[in-house]
C-alpha positions as CSV (number, residue, x, y, z in Angstrom):
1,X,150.3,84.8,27.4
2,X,147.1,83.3,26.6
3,X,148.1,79.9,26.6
4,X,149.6,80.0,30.2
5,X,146.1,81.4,31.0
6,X,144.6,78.8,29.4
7,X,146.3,76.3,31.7
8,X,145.7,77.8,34.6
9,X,142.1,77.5,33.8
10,X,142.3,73.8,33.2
11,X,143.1,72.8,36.3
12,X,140.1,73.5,38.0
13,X,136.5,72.0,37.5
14,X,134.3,74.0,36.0
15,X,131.2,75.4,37.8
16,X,128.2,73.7,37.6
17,X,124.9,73.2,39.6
18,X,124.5,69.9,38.2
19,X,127.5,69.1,38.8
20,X,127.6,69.6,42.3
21,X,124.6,68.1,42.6
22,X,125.8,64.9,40.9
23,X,128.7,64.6,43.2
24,X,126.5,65.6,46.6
25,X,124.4,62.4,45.7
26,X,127.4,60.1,44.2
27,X,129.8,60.6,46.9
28,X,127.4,59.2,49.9
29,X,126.4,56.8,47.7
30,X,129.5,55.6,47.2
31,X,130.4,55.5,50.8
32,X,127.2,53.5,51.6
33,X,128.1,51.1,48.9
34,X,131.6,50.3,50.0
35,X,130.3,50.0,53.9
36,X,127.6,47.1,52.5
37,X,130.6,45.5,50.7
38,X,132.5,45.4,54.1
39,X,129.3,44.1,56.2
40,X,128.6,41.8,53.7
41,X,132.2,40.4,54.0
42,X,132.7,40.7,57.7
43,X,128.8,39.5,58.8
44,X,128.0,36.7,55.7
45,X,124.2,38.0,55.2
46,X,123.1,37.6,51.8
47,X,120.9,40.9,52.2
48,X,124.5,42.8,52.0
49,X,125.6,41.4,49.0
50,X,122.6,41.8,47.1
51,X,122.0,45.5,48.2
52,X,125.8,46.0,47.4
53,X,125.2,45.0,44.4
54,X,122.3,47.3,43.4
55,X,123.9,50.2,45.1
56,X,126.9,49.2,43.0
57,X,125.1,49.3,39.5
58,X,123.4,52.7,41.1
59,X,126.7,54.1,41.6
60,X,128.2,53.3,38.6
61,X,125.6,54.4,36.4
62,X,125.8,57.9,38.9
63,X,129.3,58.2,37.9
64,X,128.9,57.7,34.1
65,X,126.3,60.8,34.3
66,X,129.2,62.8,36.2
67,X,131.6,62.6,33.4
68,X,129.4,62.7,30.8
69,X,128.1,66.2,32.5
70,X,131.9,67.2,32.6
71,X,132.4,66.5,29.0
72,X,130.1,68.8,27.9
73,X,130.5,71.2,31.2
74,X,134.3,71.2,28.9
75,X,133.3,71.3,25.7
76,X,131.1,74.1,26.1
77,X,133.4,76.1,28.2
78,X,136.2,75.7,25.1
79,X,133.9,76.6,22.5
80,X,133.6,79.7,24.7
81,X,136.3,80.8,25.1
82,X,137.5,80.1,21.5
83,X,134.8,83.0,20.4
């Protein structure tokens, strides 16, 4: 019984302000960087390509800090529940 509760609990993300916070800034971020990709292709401006490719790195390093947070957002949630 405890293992099929287990896995119901598995399957969601765990609740965390920074979490959420992470994601609120990473997700426009990631939108932005995508549309600079696109005006850089479609308009040829050099400006687009190099402030994709800041907002790239940016993002990138944003969603390295997300899973790192959600490793240990896990981790600690397990060691929880296994006391």
């Amino acid at each position: 019984m405890a293992q099929s509760n287990r896995s119901n609990n598995s399957n969601r993300l765990p609740e965390d302000v920074w979490l959420r916070r992470i994601m609120k800034f990473g997700l426009p971020l990631g939108l932005l960087t995508i549309a600079l990709l696109w005006g850089a292709y479609m308009t040829e401006q050099a400006w687009m390509l190099q402030s994709f490719i800041g907002l790239a790195a940016l993002t990138f390093v944003t969603g390295i800090i997300y899973n790192v947070r959600l490793v240990i957002v896990l981790v600690r949630e397990r060691r929880r529940e296994e006391e």
